[in-house]
C-alpha positions as CSV (number, residue, x, y, z in Angstrom):
1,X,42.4,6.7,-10.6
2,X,38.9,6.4,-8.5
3,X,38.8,7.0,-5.3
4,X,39.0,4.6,-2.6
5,X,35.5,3.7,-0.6
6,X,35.6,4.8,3.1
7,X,36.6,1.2,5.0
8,X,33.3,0.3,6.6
9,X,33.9,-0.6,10.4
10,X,33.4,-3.7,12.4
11,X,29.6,-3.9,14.3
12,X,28.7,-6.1,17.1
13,X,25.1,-5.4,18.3
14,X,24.5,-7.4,21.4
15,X,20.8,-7.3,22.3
16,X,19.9,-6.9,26.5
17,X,16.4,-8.5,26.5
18,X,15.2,-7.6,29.8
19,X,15.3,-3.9,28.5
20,X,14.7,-4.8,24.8
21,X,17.9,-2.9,24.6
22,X,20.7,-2.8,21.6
23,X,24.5,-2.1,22.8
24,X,26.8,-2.1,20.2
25,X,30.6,-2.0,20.1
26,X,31.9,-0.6,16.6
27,X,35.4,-0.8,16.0
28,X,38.3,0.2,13.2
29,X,39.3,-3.2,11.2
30,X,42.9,-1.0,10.8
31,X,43.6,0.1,14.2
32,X,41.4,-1.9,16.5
33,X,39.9,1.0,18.3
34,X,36.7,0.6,19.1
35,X,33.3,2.7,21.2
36,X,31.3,1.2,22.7
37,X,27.6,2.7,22.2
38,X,24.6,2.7,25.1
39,X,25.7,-0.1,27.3
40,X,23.7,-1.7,29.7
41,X,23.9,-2.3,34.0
42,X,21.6,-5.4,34.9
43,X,19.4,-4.1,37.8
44,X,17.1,-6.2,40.0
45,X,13.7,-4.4,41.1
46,X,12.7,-7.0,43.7
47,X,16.0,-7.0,45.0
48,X,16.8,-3.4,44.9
49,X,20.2,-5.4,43.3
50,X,23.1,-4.0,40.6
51,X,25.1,-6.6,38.7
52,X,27.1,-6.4,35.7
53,X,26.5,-10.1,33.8
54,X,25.5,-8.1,30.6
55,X,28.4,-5.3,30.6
56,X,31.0,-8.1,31.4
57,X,29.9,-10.1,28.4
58,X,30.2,-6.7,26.6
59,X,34.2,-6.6,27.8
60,X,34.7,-10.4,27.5
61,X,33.9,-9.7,23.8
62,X,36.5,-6.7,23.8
63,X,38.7,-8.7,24.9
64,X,38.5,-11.5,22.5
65,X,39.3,-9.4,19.7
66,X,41.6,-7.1,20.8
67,X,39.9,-3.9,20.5
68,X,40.7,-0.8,22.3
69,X,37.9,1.1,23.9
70,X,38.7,4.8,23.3
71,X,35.3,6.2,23.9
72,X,32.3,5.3,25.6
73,X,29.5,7.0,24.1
74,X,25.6,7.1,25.3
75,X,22.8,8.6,22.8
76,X,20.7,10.2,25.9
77,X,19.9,9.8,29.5
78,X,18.1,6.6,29.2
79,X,14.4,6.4,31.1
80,X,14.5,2.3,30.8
81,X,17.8,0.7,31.8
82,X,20.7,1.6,34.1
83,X,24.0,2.6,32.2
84,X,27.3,1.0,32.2
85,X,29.8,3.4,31.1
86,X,31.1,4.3,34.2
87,X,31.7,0.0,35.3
88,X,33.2,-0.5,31.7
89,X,35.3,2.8,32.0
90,X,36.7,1.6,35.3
91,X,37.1,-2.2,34.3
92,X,39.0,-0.9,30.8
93,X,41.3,1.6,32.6
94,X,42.7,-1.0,35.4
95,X,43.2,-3.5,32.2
96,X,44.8,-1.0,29.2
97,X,48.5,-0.1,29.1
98,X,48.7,3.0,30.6
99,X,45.7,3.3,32.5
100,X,44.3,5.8,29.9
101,X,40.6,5.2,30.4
102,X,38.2,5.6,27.4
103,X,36.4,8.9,27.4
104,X,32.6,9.0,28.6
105,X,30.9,10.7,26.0
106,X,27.5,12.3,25.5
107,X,25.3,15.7,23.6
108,X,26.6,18.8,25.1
109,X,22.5,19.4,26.6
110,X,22.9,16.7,29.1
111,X,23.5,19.8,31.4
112,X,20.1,20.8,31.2
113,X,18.3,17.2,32.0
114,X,21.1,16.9,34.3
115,X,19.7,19.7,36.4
116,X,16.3,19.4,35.7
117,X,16.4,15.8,37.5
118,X,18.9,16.7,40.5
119,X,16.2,19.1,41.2
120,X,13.3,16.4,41.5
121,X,15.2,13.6,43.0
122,X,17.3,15.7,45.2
123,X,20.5,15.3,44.2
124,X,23.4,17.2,45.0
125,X,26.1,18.9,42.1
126,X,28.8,17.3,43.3
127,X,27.1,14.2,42.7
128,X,26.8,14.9,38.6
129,X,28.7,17.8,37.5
130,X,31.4,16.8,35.4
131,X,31.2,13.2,35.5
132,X,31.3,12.8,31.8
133,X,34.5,13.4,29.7
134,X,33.2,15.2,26.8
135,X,29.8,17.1,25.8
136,X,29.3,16.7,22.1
137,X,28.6,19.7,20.2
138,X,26.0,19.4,17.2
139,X,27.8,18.3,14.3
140,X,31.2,17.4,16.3
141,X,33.5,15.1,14.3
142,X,36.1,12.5,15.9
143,X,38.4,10.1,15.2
144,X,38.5,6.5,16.4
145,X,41.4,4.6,14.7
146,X,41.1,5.4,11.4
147,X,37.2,5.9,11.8
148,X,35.2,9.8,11.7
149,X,32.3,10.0,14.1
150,X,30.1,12.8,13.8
151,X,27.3,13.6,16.2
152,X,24.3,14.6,15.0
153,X,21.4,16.2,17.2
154,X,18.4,14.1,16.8
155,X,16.0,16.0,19.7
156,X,12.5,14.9,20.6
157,X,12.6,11.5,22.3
158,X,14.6,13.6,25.2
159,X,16.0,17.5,24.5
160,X,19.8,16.0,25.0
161,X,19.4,13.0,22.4
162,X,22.2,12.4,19.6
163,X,23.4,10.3,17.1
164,X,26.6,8.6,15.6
165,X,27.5,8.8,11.9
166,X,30.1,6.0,11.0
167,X,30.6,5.5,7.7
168,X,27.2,4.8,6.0
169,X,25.7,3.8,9.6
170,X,23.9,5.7,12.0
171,X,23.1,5.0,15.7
172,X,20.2,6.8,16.4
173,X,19.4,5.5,20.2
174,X,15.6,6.1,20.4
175,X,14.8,8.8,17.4
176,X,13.5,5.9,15.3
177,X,12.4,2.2,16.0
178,X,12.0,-0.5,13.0
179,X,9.3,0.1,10.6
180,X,6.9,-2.3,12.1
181,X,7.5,-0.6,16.0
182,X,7.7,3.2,14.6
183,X,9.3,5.6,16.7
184,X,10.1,6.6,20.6
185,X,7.4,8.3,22.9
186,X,7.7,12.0,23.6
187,X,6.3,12.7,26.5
188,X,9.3,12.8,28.8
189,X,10.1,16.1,30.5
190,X,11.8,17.9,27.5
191,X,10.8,15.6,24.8
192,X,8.7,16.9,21.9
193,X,6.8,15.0,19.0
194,X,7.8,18.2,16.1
195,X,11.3,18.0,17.3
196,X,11.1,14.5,16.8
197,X,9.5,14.6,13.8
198,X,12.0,16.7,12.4
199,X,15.3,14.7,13.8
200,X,13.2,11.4,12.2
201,X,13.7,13.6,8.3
202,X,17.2,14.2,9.2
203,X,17.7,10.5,9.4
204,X,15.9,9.6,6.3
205,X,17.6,12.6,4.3
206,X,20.6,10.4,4.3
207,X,21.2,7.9,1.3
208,X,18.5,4.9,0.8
209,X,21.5,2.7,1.8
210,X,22.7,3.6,4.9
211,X,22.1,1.7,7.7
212,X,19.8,2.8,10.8
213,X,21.3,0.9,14.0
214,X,18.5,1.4,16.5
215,X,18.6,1.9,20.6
216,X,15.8,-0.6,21.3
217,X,13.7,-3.6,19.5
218,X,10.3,-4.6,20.6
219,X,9.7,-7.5,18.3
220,X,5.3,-7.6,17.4
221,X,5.1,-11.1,17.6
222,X,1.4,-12.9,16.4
223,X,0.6,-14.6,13.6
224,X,2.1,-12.2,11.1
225,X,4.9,-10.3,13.1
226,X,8.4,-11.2,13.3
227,X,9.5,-12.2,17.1
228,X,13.4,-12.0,16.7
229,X,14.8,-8.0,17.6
230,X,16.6,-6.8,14.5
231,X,19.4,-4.3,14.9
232,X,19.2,-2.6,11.8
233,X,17.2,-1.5,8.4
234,X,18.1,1.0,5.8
235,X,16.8,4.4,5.1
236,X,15.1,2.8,2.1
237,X,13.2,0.4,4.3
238,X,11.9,3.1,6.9
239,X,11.0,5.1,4.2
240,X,8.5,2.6,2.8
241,X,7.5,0.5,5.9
242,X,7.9,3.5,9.3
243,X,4.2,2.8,10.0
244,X,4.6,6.0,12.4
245,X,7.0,7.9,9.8
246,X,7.2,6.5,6.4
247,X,7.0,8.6,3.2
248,X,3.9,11.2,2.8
249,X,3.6,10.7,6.6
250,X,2.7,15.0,7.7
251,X,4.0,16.4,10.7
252,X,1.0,17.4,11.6
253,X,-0.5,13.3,11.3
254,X,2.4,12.6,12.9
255,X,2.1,14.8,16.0
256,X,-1.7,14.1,16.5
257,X,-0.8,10.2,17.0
258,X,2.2,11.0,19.0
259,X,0.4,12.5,21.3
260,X,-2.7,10.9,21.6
261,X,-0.3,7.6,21.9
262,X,2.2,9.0,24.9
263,X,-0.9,10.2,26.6
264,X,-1.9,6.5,27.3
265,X,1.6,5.1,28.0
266,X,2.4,3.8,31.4
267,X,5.5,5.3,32.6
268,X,8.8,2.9,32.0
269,X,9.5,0.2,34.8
270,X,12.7,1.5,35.7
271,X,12.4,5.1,35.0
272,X,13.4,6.3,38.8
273,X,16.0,4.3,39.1
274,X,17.6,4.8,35.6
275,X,17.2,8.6,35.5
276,X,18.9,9.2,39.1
277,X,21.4,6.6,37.9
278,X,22.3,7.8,34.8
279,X,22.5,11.4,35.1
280,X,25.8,10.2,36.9
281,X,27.2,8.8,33.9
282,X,26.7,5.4,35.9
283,X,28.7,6.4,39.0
284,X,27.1,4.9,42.0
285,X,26.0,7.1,44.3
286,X,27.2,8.2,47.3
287,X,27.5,5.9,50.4
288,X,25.9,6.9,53.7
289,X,28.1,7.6,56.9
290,X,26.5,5.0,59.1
291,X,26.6,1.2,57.3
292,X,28.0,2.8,53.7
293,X,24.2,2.0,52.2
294,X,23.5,3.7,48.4
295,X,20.1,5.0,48.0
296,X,18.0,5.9,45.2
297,X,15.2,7.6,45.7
298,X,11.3,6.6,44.8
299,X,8.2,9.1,44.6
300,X,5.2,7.9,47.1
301,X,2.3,7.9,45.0
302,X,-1.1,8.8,47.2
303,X,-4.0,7.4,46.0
304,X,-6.6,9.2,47.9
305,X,-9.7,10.9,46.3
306,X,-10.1,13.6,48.0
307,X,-6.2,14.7,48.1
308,X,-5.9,14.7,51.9
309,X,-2.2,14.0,53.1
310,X,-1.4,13.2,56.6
């Protein structure tokens, strides 16, 4: 008798396109257990304003077919869009029998961005430490349903970046970008084009079929370009068409461009506000005594020539 093929799960990629960002619940077809993978918070910069319109659709959608959320997981501290793990994890504990919230899950080297941004915007431990559930070790392997995850390290984007093997599909957060974007910039604290450059053959050392679900889509548009964001393409098709990445690409080539590339990138719109937020798992932080205000904090930038500050 031949053996049975592994039961593929259920994927719903829902695209946020004020942050050109791809969530995705994936669930077990036998047990309805489900994860949901790098949700996003709606934030308002003119209004200095938090809502949840996107994560609610997200649970709305949970809802609808039954799934039960058993783990929240989040690829990396995100640079570019506030998380909602710690809304959904509160919404889906008040509504599941017996409370039991889903776990918040992330790589096991969140510790170290963790501290590295407390440091610069002045927040306090109690404020992060311990706030997610589980740190993922390299390689870790759990069960959702009927369903193995396994994390994979995929460093270079940001030091704590990983991965999630299900079945033949992997989502790989910002490690690789369709073939006609390329790949994520490096030049985050902690991020590094080799390292990325070697998470990026990891990903296309797995069979031509497999499926590479993506963190983000930025459509090229014009005459020739496609302009709808596409979730997915196979190892096969990054391997032919990764204009930063495809086959015969050197790591050397590749860390030149990289480089040369990040150097000239303006930093991400959100990036304070999404750092201080999300090395909280998405906790809000903590009210003030007088008028229960929440701040986030925003460098000053002081453009004067001659560096005099007053």
């Amino acid at each position: 008798m031949s053996e049975q093929p592994q039961q593929q799960p259920i994927i719903h990629p829902i695209f946020e396109p004020a942050t050109s960002t791809w969530q995705y619940i994936v669930a077990d077809p036998s047990t309805k257990s489900a994860v949901v993978i790098d949700s996003v918070l709606d934030f308002d910069p003119a209004k200095n304003a938090i809502f949840t319109s996107t994560a609610d659709a997200l649970l709305a959608l949970i809802n609808e077919k039954g799934y039960t959320v058993v783990k929240i997981l989040e690829t990396h501290v995100h640079a570019d869009h506030l998380t909602a793990s710690r809304y959904l994890q509160a919404r889906l504990s008040s509504s599941s029998s017996g409370g039991n919230p889903p776990e918040l899950c992330i790589g096991k080297r969140i510790t170290q961005v963790q501290e590295r941004f407390a440091r610069r915007y002045g927040i306090e431990k109690t404020e992060y430490e311990g706030v997610f559930d589980r740190l993922l070790d390299d390689d870790d392997v759990f069960r959702v349903g009927e369903m193995e995850v396994k994390a994979l390290h995929l460093p270079g984007h940001t030091p704590d970046h990983i991965g999630y093997l299900i079945g033949y599909n992997v989502f790989c957060g910002d490690s690789l970008f369709n073939g006609d974007v390329g790949s994520a910039r490096c030049d985050f604290p902690g991020g590094n084009a080799h390292d990325l450059y070697n998470s990026a053959q990891k990903l296309l050392s797995l069979p031509a079929t497999h499926r590479i679900w993506t963190g983000h889509d930025y459509p090229p548009g014009g005459e020739s370009g496609r302009t709808d964001p596409v979730p997915y393409t196979t190892v096969a098709d990054q391997k032919r068409s990764n204009k930063h990445l495809k086959t015969g690409t050197t790591e050397q080539d590749f860390v030149g461009w990289r480089s040369t590339r990040d150097a000239g990138l303006a930093e991400p719109k959100l990036l304070h506000q999404a750092l201080q937020f999300n090395i909280r798992a998405g906790r809000l932080p903590a009210a003030t005594s007088t008028g229960g205000d929440r701040f986030l904090h925003l460098p000053l930038k002081i453009a004067v020539s001659d560096g005099l500050v007053w």
